[in-house]
Structures are given as structure tokens and as C-alpha cells.
C-alpha positions as CSV (number, residue, x, y, z in Angstrom):
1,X,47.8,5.8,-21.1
2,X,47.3,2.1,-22.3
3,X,46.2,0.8,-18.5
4,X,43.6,4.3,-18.5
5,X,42.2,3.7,-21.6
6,X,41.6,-0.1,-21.2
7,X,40.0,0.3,-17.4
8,X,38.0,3.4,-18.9
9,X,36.8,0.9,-21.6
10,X,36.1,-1.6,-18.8
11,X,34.4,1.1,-16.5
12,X,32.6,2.1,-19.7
13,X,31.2,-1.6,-21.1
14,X,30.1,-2.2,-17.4
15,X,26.4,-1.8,-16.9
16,X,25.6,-0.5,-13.0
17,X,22.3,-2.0,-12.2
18,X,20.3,-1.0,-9.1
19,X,18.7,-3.4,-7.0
20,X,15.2,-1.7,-5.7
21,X,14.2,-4.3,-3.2
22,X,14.6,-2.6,0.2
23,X,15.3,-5.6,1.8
24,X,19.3,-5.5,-0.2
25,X,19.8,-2.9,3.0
26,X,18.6,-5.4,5.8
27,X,21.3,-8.0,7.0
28,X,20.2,-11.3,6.2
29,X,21.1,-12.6,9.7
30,X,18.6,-10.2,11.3
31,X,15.7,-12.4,13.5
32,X,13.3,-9.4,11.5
33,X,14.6,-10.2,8.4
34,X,14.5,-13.8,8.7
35,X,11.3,-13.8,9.7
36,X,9.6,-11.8,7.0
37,X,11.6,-14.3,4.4
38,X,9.7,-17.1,6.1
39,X,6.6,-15.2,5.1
40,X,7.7,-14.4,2.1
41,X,8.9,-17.9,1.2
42,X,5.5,-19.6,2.5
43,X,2.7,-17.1,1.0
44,X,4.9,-15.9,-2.0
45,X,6.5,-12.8,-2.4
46,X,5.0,-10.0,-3.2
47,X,4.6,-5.4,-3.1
48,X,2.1,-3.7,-1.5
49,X,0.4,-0.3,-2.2
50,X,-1.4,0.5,0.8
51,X,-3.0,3.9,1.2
52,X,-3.5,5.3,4.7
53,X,-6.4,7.0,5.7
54,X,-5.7,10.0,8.3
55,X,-9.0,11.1,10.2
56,X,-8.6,15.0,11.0
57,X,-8.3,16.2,14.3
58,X,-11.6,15.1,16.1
59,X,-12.9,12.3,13.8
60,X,-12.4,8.7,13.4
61,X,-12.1,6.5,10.1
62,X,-14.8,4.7,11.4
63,X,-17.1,6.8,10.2
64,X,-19.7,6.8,7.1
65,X,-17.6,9.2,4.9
66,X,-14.4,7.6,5.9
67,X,-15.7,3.8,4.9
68,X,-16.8,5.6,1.7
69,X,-13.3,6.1,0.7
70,X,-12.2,3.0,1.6
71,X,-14.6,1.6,-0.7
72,X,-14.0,3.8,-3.5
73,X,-9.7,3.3,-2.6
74,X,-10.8,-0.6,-2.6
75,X,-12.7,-0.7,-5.8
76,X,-10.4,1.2,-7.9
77,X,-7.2,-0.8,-6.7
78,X,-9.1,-4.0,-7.6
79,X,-10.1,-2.7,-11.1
80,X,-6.4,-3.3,-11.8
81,X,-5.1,-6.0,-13.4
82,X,-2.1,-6.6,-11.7
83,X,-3.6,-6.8,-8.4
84,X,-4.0,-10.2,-7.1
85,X,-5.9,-9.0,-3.7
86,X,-7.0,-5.8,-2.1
87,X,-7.2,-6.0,2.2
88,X,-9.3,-3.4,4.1
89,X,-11.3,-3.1,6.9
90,X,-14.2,-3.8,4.8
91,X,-12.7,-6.9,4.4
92,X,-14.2,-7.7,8.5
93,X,-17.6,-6.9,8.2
94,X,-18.1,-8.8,4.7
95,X,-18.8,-6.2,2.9
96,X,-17.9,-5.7,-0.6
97,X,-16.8,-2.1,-2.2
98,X,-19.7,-2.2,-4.6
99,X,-22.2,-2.6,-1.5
100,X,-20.7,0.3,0.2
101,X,-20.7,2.4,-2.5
102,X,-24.6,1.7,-3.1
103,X,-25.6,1.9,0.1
104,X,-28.0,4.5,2.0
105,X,-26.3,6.9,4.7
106,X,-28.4,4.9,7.2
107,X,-26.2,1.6,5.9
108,X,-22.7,3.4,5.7
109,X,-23.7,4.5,9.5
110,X,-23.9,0.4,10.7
111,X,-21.1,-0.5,8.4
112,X,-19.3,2.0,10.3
113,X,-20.7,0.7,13.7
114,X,-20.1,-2.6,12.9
115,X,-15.5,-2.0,11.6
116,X,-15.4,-0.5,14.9
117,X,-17.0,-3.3,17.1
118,X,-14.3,-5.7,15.5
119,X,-11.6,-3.9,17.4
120,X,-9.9,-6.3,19.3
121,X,-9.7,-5.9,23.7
122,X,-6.7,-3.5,22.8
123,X,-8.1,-1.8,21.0
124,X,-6.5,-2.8,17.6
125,X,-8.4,-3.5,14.2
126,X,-8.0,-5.4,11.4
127,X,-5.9,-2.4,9.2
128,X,-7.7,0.4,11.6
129,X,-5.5,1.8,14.2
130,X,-6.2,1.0,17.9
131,X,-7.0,5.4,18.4
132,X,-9.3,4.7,15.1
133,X,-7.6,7.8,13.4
134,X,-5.9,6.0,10.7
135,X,-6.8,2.9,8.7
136,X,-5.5,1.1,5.6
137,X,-6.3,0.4,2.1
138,X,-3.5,-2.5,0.9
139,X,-3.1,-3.7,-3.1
140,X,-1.2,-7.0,-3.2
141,X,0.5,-7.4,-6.3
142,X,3.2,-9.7,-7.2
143,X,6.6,-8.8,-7.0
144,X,7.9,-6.3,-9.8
145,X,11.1,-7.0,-11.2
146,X,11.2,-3.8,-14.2
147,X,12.1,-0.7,-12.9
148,X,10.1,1.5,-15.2
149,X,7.2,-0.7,-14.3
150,X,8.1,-0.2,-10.7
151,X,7.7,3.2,-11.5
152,X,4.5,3.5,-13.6
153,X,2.6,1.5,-11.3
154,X,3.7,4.3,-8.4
155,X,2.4,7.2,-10.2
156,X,-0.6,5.4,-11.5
157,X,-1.9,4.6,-7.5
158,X,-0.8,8.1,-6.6
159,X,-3.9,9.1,-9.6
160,X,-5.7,6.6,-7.7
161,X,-4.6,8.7,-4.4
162,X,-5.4,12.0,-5.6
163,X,-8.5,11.5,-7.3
164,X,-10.4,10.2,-4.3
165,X,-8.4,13.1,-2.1
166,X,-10.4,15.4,-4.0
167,X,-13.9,14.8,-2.5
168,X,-12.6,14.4,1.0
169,X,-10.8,16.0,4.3
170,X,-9.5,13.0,4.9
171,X,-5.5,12.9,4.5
172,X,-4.3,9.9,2.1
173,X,-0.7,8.7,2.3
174,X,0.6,6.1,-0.3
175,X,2.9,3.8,1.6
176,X,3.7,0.5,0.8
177,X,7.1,-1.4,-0.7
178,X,5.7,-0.8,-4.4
179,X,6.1,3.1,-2.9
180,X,9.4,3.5,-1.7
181,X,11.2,1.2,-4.6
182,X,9.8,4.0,-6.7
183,X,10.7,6.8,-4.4
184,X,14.4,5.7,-4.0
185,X,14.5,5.0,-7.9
186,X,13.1,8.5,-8.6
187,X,15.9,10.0,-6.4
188,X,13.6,11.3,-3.7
């Protein structure tokens, strides 16, 4: 009873932490893995909250209405405070959010015009799929240590998310290593 009751207490006293860097599941000898340390260990580490933008079926993100919500995605992402950039295809034409967001539907037309002239010979884009159906909204922000933070900061970009979902078909889909450490700490 003596030997139960003192590894209960030392069960008990123990404090399980969890670890919610997906990368704690990825061997460390792995070419992959070694590779995105090397990035991480030259640029800085850092999560991402990227929201995808699907096109429905028969339309392109390359289009005025679809580099409206990249704009508005891109704007309110870099209101934040703890974002340290925000990447988008916006980012290739030189065109800031607040400029899309003012401009005339003649304008949003050429800005669209000119994201999908950057497409490289196959077809690829900076953060626009090659097909031009989906494209990407990314959040840098530096790496997250505090669970509940980790957490917060999830549901906060999926407000983000569903507040520009409202005012368009286009699907949006939070991705993004910010994303899944909340996902597996929320149990789902």
C-alpha cells in the first residue's frame, strides 16, 4: 500500500505538459525536416495563419471580387499586433490592401489582370495556384510558446475568417501551423 500511495503521489505531483509544435512528430533525421530547420534557423522561427481562398466551380481567384477579399483578409491580419508580416498575391503587383479596397471596379479588373500575368511558365503564382482556383492570404507571427494564447489567437482569425465569408461565395479555409497547434490542443 506504501509503494501505491508513494508512486500515486509521484504520478499525482507530476505535471504532463504537451508540446504543440507539430514538428515533435517529424524525425529529426528526415532530409524534409532538416531542411525546413535550416529555414527556420536562418529567417527565424515562426507560425503562420494563412487563409485559403477557394474560387467556386467556374471562377478563378483572379478575379475583381476575389482580390477584394484578399485585400480585406490582408488588411485585417495586419491590423494585429502580433503580426510581423502579412504575404499575398497582392504582395506581386505592389499593391497595398488599402489601394484595393479604394479602388474603382475598373481598377480591381487590371489588378486582377495584372496577379495573373505574374504566373510563372507553369503556371504557378506567387501564393495563387497554377489552375488559379485557390490562392493564399499568410499572417507571419512569431512563434507562440502559451497554449491558451495559441488558442485565442485561432479563434480570433477564424472571426477574421467568418466575417469576410459573409459577403462572399468564395470558400475560406484557415490553414496554417498557428491552426493545427490549436486544433490538436482543442481535441479535434
Amino acid at each position: 500500500a506504501l509503494v501505491v500511495a508513494t508512486v500515486s503521489g509521484f504520478i499525482a505531483g507530476e505535471r504532463i505538459v504537451y508540446d504543440p509544435d507539430v514538428l515533435v512528430y517529424f524525425d529529426k533525421s528526415s532530409p524534409a525536416r532538416a531542411a525546413f530547420d535550416q529555414v527556420e534557423e536562418r529567417f527565424g522561427r515562426s507560425q503562420e495563419v494563412a487563409t485559403l481562398l477557394v474560387a467556386p466551380p467556374g471562377r478563378s481567384v483572379v478575379e475583381p471580387e476575389a482580390i477584394a477579399v484578399m485585400a480585406r483578409l490582408a488588411a485585417a491580419k495586419g491590423d494585429r499586433v502580433e503580426v510581423t508580416a502579412v504575404r499575398s498575391p497582392l504582395d506581386r503587383i505592389g499593391v497595398t490592401p488599402a489601394q484595393v479596397l479604394a479602388a474603382s471596379p475598373d481598377e480591381l479588373a487590371q489588378m486582377a489582370e495584372r496577379i495573373g500575368a505574374t504566373a510563372r511558365p507553369d503556371g504557378s503564382a506567387a501564393l495563387v495556384s497554377s489552375d488559379e482556383t485557390t490562392a493564399a492570404v499568410a499572417a507571419i507571427i512569431p512563434a507562440v510558446a502559451d497554449n491558451t494564447l495559441v488558442e485565442g489567437l485561432a479563434a480570433q482569425y477564424s472571426q477574421i475568417r467568418d466575417g469576410v465569408q459573409a459577403d462572399t461565395d468564395f470558400e475560406l479555409i484557415l490553414a496554417g501551423r498557428l491552426v493545427i497547434d490549436a486544433a490538436v490542443l482543442g481535441g479535434g
